[in-house]
N, C-alpha and C positions, 0 to 999 in steps of 0.2 A: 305318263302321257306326253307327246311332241305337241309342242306349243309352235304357234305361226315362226319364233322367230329361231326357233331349229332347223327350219328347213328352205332348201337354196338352191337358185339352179341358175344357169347361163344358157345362150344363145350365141351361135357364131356360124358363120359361112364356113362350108368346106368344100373339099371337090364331088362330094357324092350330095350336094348342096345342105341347107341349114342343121345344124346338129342341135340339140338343147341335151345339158346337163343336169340331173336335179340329185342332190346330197342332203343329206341330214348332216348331225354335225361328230357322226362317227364315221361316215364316209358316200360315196356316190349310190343312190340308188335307183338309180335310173339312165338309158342315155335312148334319146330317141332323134328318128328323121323325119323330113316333112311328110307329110302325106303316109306313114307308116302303119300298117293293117291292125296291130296288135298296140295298143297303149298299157299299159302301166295304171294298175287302180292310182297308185301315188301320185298321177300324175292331173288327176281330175279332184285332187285334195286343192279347197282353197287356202290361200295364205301364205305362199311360197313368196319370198323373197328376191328377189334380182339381186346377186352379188357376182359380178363380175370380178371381183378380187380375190374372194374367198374361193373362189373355182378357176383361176389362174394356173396352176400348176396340169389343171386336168388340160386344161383347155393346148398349155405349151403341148406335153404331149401328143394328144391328138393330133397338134398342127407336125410335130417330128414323126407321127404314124403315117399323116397323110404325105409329109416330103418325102417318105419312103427311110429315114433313116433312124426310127422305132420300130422295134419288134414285139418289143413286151412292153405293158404301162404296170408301173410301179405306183399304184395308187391305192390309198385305202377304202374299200368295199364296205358297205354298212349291209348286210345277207342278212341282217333280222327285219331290215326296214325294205325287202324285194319281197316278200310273201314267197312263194309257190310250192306246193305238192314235198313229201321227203323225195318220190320219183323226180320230180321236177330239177330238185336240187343234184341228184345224182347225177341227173344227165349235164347239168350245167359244169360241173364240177369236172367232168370227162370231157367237154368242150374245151376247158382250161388247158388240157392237155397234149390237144392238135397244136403240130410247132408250124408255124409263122409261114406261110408259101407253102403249105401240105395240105391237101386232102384227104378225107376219108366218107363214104358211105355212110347213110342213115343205119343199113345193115350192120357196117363195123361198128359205128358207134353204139347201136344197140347188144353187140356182143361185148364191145370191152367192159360195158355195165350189169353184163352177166346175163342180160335178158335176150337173149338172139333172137326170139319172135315177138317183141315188142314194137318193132321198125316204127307201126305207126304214131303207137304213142310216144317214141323220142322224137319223132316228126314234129307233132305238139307240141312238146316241150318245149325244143327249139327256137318253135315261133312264140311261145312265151316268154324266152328268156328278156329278163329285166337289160340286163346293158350287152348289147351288142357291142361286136368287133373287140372289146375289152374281153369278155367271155364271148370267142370266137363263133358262133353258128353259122355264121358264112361261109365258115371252111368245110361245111357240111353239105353231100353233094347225092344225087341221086346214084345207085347203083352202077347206071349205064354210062355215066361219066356226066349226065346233065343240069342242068343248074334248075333246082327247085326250091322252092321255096324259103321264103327270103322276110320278114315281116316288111322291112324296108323297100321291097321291090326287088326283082330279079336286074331290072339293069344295078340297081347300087350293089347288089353281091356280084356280078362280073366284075366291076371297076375293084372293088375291094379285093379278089382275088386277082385280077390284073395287076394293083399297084403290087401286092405281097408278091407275086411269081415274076415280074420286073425285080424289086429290091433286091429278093433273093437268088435271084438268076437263075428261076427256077421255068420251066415251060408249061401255062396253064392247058390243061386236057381239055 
């Protein structure tokens, strides 16, 4: 059983405004934004500690994601400490897989995961998933090329597809 002083999170300003981190001490599980629709049961567990040291290296990253010159975070994930669905984890796990400045459809993502008429419950999923932008669901886009749903808000999934189609010199649709 996790005891209070297993578990740890940070706060910091970004450009898609306040980020919070929170990790166990096998790795992050969690990353949220202000005001974001979908929280994280871990996230309403008392006892968390503030270490700004010990979540340093999350935090550099992030900051080289948001200057535009990270494309991947090299961080260790604690997946037994995010809960959700085996579906849930499937679709997350196919998130991982969207490269950096690329889009794809609820539709394709529901097909690479084998299930082609699932659409809406990868939709779900999505807006479940434990740590955004690290497991990508931003890059996940309505059929018709439109920006839908976002747990963080629709403006924070433009900017985030904005900075990655800038970095990568790619042109967002």
């Amino acid at each position: 059983m996790k005891t209070d002083s297993d578990l740890y999170y940070t706060e910091f300003a970004t450009p898609i405004g306040a980020l919070g981190i929170l990790a166990s001490d096998r790795g992050l599980t969690g990353i949220f934004m202000e005001e974001q629709r979908h929280a994280s049961e871990a996230s309403e567990r008392a006892g968390w500690d503030r270490n700004d040291a010990r979540l340093a290296l999350a935090r550099a990253q992030f900051e080289e994601y948001f200057a535009g010159t990270r494309t991947a975070f090299d961080l260790p994930l604690d997946l037994n400490g995010v809960g959700g669905t085996a579906f849930q984890r499937r679709v997350w796990a196919a998130l991982t897989e969207i490269p950096y400045g690329e889009t794809i459809s609820y539709g394709e993502l529901a097909r690479r995961i084998g299930q082609p008429t699932a659409v809406r419950a990868v939709g779900l999923a999505n807006g479940r998933n434990p740590l955004p932008i690290i497991v990508p669901c931003h890059r996940v886009i309505g059929a018709n090329g439109s920006l839908t749903g976002f747990g963080g808000g629709i403006e924070r999934k433009r900017a985030l597809l904005d900075l990655e189609a800038r970095a990568s010199g790619r042109v967002l649709v």
